[in-house]
C-alpha positions in Angstrom: 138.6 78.0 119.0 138.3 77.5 115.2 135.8 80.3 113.6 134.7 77.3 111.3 133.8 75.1 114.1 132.0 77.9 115.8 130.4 78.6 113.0 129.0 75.3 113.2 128.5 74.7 116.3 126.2 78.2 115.8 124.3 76.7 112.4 124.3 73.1 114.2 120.7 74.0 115.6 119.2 76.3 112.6 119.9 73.0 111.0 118.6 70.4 112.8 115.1 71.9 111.9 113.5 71.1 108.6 111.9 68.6 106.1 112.1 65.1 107.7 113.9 62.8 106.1 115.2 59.2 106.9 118.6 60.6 108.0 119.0 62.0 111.4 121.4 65.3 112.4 123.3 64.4 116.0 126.0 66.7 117.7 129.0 64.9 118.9 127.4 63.4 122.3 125.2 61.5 120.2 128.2 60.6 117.4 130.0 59.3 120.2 127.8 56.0 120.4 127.3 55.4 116.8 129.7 53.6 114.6 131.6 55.9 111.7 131.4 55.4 108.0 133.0 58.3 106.3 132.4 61.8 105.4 130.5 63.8 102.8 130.6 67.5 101.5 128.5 69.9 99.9 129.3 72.6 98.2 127.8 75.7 96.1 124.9 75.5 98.1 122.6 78.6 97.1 119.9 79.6 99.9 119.8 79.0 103.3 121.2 76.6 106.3 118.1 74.6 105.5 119.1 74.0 102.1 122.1 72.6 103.3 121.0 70.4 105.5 118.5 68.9 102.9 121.6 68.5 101.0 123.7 66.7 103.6 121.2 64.7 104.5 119.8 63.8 100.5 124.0 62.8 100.4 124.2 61.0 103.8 120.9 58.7 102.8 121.8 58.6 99.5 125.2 56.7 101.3 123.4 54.7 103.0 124.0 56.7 106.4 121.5 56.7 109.4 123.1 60.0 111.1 125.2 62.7 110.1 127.7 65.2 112.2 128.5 68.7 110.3 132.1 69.0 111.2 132.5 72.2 108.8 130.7 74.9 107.4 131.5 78.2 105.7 129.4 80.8 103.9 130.5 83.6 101.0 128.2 83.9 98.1 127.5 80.1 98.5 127.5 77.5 101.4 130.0 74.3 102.2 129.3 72.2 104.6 131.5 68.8 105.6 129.6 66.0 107.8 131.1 62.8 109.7 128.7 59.9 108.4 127.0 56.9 110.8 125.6 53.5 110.8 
């Protein structure tokens, strides 16, 4: 298996925790019923998962989105993370 999607698959949860916001985090069960409308990155994230989901999710509204799917994420001295967008 891909260390980047096991990485996310591990961060998936840590993430789904934090400030509420219109935007909702699903796995790929939930994608699975929803309708696609792109994807969004983030990069040079300083902090912690939580700051990158505040990110993704501040992008993901800010497209208009009503659910987001991280598909990537990597760490080094700053975070990236890649998310499948939803109607």
């Amino acid at each position: 298996m891909n260390t980047k999607l096991i990485i996310a698959a591990g961060f998936a949860s840590v993430l789904s925790f934090g400030a509420s916001a219109a935007v909702h985090q699903v796995n790929a069960d939930q994608a699975q019923s929803l309708q696609p409308m792109g994807s969004i990155s983030v990069g040079a994230v300083a902090g912690s998962p939580m700051d990158v989901r505040e990110a993704l999710a501040a992008k993901a509204e800010k497209a208009g989105a009503s659910s987001y799917r991280v598909t990537e994420l990597n760490t080094g001295d700053h975070w990236h993370a890649t998310a499948e967008l939803y109607k």
